[in-house]
C-alpha positions in Angstrom: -73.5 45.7 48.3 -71.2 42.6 48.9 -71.1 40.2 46.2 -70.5 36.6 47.0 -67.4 34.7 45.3 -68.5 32.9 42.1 -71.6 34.6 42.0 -73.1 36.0 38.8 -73.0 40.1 38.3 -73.7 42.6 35.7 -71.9 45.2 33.9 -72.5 48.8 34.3 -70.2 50.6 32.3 -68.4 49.9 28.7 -65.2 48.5 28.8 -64.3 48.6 25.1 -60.4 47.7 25.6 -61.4 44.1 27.4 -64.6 43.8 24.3 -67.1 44.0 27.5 -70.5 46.2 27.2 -72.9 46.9 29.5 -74.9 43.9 30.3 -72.5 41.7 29.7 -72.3 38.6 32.9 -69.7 37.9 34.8 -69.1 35.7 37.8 -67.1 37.5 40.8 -63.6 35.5 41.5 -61.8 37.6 44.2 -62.9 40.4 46.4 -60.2 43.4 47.3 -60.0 47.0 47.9 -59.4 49.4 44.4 -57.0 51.6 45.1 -58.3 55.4 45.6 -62.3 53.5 44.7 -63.0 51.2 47.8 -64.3 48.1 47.5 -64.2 45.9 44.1 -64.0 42.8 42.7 -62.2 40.5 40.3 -64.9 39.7 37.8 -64.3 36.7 34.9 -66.5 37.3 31.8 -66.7 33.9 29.6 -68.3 33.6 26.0 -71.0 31.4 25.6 -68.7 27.7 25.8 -67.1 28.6 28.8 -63.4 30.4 27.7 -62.6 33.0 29.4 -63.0 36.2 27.3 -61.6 38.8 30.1 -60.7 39.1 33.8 -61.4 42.7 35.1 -60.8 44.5 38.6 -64.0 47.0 39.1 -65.2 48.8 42.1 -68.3 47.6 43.4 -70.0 50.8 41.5 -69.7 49.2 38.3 -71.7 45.9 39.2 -75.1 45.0 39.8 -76.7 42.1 40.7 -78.8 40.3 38.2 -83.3 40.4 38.6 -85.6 38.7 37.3 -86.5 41.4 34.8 -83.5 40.4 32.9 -83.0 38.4 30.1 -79.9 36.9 28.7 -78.9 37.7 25.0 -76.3 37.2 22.3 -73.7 39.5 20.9 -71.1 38.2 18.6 -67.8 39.9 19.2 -67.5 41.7 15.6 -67.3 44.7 14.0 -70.9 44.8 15.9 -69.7 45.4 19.1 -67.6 48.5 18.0 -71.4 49.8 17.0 -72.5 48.9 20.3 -69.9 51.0 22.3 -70.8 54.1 20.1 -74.5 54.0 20.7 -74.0 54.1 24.5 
């Protein structure tokens, strides 16, 4: 699937070294190839006022799109999120 620039995506995979977890949105910024993966994007992930927490390069693989069977949520980035990348 192609993702739009500045469209909205969701993570698929932990990414404890850039504080991301699955679920978490980001908004696609540049579209390239990943070397040795194929296709991927330059995703920015932004807390909840709008500063950037993370820029990311992922192949597509590790995106999805969002549906209306999700729901947006809240995750302070604490000693909680450590909790969160164990349980998955």
């Amino acid at each position: 699937m192609k993702y739009e620039l500045y469209t909205d995506v969701i993570l698929q995979k932990n990414l404890p070294n850039e504080g991301l977890c699955i679920g978490d949105v980001g908004t696609v910024v540049e579209y390239h190839q990943v070397e040795g993966l194929g296709p991927g994007y330059s995703v920015e992930f932004f807390d909840m006022v709008g500063n950037t927490v993370a820029v990311v390069t992922l192949p597509e693989s590790a995106l999805r799109s969002p549906t209306t069977q999700d729901r947006p949520t809240v995750r302070p980035l604490n000693s909680t999120v450590g909790a969160v990348f164990e349980e998955t």
